[in-house]
C-alpha positions as CSV (number, residue, x, y, z in Angstrom):
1,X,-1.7,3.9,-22.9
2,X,-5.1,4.5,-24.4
3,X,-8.3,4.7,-22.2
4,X,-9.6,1.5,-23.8
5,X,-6.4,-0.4,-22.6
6,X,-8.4,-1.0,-19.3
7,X,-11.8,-0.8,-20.2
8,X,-13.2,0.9,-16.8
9,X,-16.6,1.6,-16.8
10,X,-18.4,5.1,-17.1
11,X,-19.4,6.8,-14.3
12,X,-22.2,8.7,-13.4
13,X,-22.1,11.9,-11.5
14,X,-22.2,10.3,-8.3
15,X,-18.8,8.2,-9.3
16,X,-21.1,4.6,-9.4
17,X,-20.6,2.8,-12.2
18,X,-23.2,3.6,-15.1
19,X,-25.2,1.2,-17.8
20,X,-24.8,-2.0,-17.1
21,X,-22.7,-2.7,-14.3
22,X,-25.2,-0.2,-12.1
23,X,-27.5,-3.2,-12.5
24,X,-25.5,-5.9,-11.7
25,X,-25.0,-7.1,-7.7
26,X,-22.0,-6.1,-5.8
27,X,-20.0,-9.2,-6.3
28,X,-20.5,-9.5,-10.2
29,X,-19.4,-5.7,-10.2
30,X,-16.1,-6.3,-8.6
31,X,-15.6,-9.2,-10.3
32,X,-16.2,-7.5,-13.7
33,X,-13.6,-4.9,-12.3
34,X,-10.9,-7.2,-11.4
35,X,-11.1,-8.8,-14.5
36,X,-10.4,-5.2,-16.3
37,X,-7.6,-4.4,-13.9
38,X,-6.3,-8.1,-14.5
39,X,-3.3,-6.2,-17.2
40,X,-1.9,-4.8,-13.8
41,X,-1.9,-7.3,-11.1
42,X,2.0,-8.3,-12.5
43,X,3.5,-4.5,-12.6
44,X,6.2,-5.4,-9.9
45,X,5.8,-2.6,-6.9
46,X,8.3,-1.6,-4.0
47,X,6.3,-1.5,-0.8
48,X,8.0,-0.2,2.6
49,X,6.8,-0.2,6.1
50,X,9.3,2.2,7.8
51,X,9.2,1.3,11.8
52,X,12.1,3.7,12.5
53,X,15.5,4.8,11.1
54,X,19.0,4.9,12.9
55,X,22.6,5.8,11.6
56,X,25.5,4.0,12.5
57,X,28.9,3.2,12.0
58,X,30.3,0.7,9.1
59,X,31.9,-1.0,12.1
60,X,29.0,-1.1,13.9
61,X,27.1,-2.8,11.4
62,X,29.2,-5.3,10.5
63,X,29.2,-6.2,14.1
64,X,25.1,-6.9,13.8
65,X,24.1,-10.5,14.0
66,X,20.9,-12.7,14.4
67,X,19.5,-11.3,17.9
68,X,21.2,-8.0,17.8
69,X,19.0,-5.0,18.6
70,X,19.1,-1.8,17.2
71,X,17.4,1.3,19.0
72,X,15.0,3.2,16.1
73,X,13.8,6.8,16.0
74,X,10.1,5.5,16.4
75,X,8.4,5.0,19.7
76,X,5.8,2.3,20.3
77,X,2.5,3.3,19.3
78,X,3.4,5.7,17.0
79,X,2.0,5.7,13.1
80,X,4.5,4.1,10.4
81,X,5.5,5.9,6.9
82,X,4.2,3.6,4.3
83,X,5.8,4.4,0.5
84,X,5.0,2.4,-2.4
85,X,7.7,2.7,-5.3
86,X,9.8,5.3,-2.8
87,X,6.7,7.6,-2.6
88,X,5.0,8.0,0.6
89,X,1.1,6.9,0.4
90,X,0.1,5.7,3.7
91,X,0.6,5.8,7.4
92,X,-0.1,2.8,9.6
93,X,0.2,0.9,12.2
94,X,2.6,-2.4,13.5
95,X,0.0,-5.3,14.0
96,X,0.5,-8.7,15.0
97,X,-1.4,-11.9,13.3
98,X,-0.7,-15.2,14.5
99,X,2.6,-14.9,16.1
100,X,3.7,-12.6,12.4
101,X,4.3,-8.9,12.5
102,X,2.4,-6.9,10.2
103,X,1.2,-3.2,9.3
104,X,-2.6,-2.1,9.3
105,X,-3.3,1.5,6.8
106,X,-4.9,4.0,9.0
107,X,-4.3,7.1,6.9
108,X,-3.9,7.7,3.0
109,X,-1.8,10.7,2.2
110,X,-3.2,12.5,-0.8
111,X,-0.4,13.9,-2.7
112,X,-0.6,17.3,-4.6
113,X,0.0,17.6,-8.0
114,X,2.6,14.4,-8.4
């Protein structure tokens, strides 16, 4: 994939956008950008939210029904692993919004030289 494949704007040494999106209001800019990042909205991603991990028995398992409970590594309160495509990117946080579970990012992991 070429650099033109995208089209992302020049930046200046600050990282802002240069030319003619530094002159355009904060709306139109992200608009422009999600119009050049439109070619990868469909790449398909695997996204996991681990709350905790537990080995048991093939037995065991087969034994697990709607209701069962299973007793996880993780205490309450403490961060998640989030991976993206088996990668670890984030860590967050179990959050509930209307009545739904869901996970808030409170830390990006920067990974060296991957």
């Amino acid at each position: 994939m070429s650099d033109d494949d995208l089209k992302l704007p020049e930046l200046d040494t600050s990282g802002n956008p240069s030319g003619s999106l530094a002159t355009d209001s904060e709306d139109e800019r992200r608009e422009k950008f999600a119009a050049d990042l439109a070619p990868v909205f469909d790449v398909p991603v695997a996204v996991q939210a681990v709350i905790g991990r537990t080995k048991m028995e093939v037995a065991d398992l087969m034994h697990l029904g709607p209701g069962s409970i299973l007793e996880l590594d993780r205490r309450v309160g403490e961060a998640i692993d989030i991976y993206v495509n088996s990668r670890l990117v984030a860590r967050g946080e179990i959050v509930v919004v209307d009545e739904r579970l869901g996970v808030t990012m409170t830390e990006i992991i920067k990974n060296d030289g991957g």
